[in-house]
N, C-alpha and C positions, 0 to 999 in steps of 0.2 A: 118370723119371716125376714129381717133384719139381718140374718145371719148370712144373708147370699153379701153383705155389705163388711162385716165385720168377725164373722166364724162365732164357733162358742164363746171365745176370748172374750169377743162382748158381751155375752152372757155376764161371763165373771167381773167383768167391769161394771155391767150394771147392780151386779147383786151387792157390790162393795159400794158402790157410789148412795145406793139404798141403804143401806144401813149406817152409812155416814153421817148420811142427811137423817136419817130417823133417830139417830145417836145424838147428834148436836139438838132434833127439835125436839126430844125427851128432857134433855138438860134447861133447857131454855122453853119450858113448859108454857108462856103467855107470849111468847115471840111468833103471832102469825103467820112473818116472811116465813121464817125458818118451816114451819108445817105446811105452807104452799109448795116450800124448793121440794120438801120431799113428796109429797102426791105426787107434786109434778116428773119429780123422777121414776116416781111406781108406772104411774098412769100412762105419760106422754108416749113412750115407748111401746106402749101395751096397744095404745090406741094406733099409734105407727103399723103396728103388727098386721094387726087387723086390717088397716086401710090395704097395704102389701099383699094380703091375702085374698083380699076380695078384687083388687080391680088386676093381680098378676094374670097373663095370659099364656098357655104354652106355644110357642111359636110352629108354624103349620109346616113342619118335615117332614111330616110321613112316620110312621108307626114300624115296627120290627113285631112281626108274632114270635111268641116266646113262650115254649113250655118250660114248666120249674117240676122239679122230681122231689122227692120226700119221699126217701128209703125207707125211714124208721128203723135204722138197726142203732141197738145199743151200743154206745160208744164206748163200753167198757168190756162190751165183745168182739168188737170189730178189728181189734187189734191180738187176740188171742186163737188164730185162723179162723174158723168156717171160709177161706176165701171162697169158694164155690158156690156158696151157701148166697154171698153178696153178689157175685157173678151174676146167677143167675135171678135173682133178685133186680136186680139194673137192667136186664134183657127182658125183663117179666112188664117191666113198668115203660119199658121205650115201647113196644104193641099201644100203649095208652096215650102215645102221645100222638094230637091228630097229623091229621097228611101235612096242612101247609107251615106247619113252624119251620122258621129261620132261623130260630136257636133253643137249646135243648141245655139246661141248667143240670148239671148234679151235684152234691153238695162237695164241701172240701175230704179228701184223703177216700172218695167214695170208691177208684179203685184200687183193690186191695193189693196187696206185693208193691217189690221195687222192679223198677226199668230202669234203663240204662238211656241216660240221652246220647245221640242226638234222636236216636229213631225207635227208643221206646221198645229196646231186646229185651231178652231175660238173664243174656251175659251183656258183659263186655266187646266179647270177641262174636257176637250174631249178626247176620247179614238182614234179618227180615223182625219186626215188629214180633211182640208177644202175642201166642195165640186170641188173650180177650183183647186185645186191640183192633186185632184184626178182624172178629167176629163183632166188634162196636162197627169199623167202616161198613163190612157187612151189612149190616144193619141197617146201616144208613144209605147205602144206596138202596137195597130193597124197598125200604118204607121211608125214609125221610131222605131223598137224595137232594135236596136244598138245604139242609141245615147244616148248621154250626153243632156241635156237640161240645160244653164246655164240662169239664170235669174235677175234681180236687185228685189227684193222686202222689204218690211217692214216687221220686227220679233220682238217680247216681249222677254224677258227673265225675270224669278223667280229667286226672293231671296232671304232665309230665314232673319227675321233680325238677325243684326250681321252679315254679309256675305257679305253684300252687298257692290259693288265699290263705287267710289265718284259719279259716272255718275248715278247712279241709284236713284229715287226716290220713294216717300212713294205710295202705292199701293192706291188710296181711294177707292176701293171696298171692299177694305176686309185686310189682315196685311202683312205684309213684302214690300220687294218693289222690282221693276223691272226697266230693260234698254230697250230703242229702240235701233234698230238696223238698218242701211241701210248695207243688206244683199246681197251676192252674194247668190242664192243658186243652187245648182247641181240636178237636178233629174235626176234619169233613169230611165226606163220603168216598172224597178220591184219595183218605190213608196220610193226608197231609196234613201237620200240627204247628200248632205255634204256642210258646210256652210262656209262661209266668211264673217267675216261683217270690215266694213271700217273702217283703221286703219286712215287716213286722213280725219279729217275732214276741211269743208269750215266754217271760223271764220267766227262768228256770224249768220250764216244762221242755221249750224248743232252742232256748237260748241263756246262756250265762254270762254274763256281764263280764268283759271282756277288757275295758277302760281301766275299771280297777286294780284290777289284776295285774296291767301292764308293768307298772312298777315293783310288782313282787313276784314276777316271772320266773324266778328263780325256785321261788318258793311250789311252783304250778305244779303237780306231777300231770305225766300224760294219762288219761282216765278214761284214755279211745274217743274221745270229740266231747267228753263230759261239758269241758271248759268251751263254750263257741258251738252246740251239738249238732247244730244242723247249719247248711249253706243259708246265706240270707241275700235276697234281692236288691237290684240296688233301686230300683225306681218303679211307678206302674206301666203298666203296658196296656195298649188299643189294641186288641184283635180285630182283622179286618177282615168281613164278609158280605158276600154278595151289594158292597158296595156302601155298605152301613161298619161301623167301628162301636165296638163296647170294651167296658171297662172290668176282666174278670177279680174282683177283690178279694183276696181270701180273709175271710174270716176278720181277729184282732186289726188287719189294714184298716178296717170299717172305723176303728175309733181315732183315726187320726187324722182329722179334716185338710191340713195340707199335704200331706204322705197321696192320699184319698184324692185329692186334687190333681196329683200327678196323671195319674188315668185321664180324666178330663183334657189335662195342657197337651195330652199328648195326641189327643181326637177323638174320643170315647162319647158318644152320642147319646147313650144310654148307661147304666153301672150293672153289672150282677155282682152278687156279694151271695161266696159258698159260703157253709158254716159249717162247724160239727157244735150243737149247742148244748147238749145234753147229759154235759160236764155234773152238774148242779140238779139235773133229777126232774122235778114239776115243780120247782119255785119259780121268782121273778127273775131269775137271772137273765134265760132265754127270751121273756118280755123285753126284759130292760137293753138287751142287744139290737133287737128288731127297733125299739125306739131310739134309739141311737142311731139308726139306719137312715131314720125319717130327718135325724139333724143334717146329716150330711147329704141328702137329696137337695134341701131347702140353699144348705150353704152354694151347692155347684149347681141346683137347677136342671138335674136330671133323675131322669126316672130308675128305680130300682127295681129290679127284678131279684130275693133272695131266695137261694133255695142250702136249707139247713138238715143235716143227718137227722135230725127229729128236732122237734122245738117251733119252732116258728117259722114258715115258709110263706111267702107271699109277695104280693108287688105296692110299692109305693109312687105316688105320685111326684112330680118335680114341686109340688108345694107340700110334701109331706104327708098329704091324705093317703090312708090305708086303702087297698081294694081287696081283693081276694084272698084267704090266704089259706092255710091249713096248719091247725093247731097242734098242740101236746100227745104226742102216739099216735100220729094219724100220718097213714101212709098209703101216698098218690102222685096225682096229675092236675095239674093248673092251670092254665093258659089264658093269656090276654093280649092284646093291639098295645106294646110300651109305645107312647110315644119317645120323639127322637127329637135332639135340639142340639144345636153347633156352636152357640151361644155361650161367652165365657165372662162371667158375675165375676165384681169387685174382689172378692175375696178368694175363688179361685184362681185370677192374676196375680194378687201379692201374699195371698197364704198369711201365715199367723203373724198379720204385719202390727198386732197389735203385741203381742206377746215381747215381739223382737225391741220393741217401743219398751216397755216394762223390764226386760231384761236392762237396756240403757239405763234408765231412769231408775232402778234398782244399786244399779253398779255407782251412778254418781252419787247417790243419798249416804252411798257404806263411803264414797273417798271421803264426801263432804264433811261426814259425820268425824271420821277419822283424824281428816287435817284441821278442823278445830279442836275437836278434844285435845289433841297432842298440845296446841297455842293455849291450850284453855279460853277459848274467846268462844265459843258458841255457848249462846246464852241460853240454850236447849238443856243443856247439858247442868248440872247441880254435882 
């Protein structure tokens, strides 16, 4: 629960400091202090935890209703077409969701094909939205004409040349060049969107390290967007409805508590987190992301709403507690009152301020080491 103060970082600070202190009071086997410091470094925190967890209170804003989707389509089909097949599958499952939700969760890349931003064509050169777009607003005015609709899908972006980021490639249809995009996008029922695209991406599936490379540029061939594959985000975004702002994270975002934070600094009241998690089958993988979900609730102090292509869909608490969820091949509708909180914890103000501390102190131990070795005067050294 400590994490809203110091992020995982201190986690790893405490897990070292434990073993330090267990390390020296092994060696020093009849040394009492020494097996005191270390309890007390197990315990003292643990007990912290607990105290934080019990007297924490979620502060009284008001709730957002929120339905979460759970397609269940295999993620190793979903990209080889039946687009139709998902279509209709997403129009099967919004019938399920009740009258009063304000937002409507789908997972990441849940619609299928590319669009074109700014307005979500099926060219470039299209004056009106792609047909399933506009059968989603549909939709949404018919039966939910208060909500948000939040979705994972694929988006192009134009760019005249000279304009263009590193991430973008050359157009072969015609001049300039463009980015893919794995997209959060927002609809509401009056056909109007606000977008998100993933500031994290997964090396080497959606992204290829790029840094490295820089200096052997020469050596690069072009490999159609191989190198850089898709456009990357630069920051989170707050979608803002009916008065209330959430934070849509896709997927990988989720494990980086200050990337994750930005959502929050920006007015996000709540988190939803799309996923596709069903990379890894029915092991723990899909577990072990949903618990990861629960660290980052605790760090920022808002509640999560995920909704994953199959895996683990459900809502977390601002202290981490589980509610609802749907499990392993299971495909539906969820819904619950998230509460809402405006409220910004230690550590989503200064982000990984422990890390940045440790990078320092890192950096001086390698000069220090360095400019005595060279004197030979550090008596560390033999």
């Amino acid at each position: 629960q400590w994490y809203e103060y110091t992020g995982v970082f201190g986690g790893s600070l405490w897990v070292l400091l434990c073993n330090i202190l267990f390390f020296e009071a092994i060696r020093a086997r009849r040394n009492a202090a020494r097996w005191a410091a270390a309890a007390g470094m197990l315990l003292v925190p643990a007990a912290v935890s607990l105290g934080i967890w019990w007297s924490w209170q979620q502060p009284a804003e008001g709730t957002a209703e929120v339905s979460v989707i759970q397609p269940n389509v295999d993620c190793y089909d979903k990209f080889n077409g039946r687009a139709e097949w998902q279509e209709r599958n997403i129009v099967d499952l919004l019938t399920e969701v009740p009258a009063g939700a304000q937002f409507i969760l789908l997972p990441e890349t849940a619609v299928p094909r590319h669009y074109w931003e700014p307005g979500l064509t099926e060219t470039r050169f299209d004056n009106e939205p792609g047909p399933f777009w506009q059968e989603l607003a549909d939709t949404l005015r018919s039966s939910h004409p208060q909500a948000l609709l939040v979705t994972g899908a694929f988006t192009n972006r134009y760019y005249a040349a000279g304009l263009q980021p590193r991430t973008a490639v050359g157009n072969p249809y015609g001049d300039g060049y463009y980015d893919d995009f794995n997209t959060a996008v927002g609809l509401d029922s009056a056909g109007r969107t606000q977008l998100h695209h993933k500031g994290k991406l997964v090396i080497g599936v959606e992204n290829t390290p790029t840094v490295i490379f820089d200096l052997m540029q020469f050596l690069v061939i072009d490999l159609g967007g191989v190198v850089g594959q898709i456009g990357m985000g630069q920051h989170g975004t707050a979608f803002a409805h009916a008065g209330m702002r959430m934070g849509p994270a896709i997927c990988y975002e989720g494990l980086y508590g200050d990337f994750y934070g930005d959502f929050v600094r920006r007015g996000a009241q709540f988190m939803a987190i799309i996923s596709n998690d069903g990379w890894w089958g029915d092991t723990p993988g899909y577990k072990h992301l949903f618990t990861i979900s629960r660290l980052r609730a605790i760090e920022h102090r808002r509640a999560i709403a995920r909704s994953a292509n199959t895996g683990m869909s459900g809502f977390i608490s601002a202290r981490g507690d589980i509610g609802e969820t749907l499990g392993w091949k299971k495909r539906g509708v969820i819904s619950a009152a998230v509460p809402l909180n405006s409220e910004l914890t230690f550590y989503t103000r200064y982000g990984d301020y422990l890390g940045r501390i440790s990078e320092y102190l890192t950096l001086l131990c390698v000069l220090y080491y360095i400019a005595y070795r060279v004197k030979r005067k550090n008596y560390l050294v033999k």
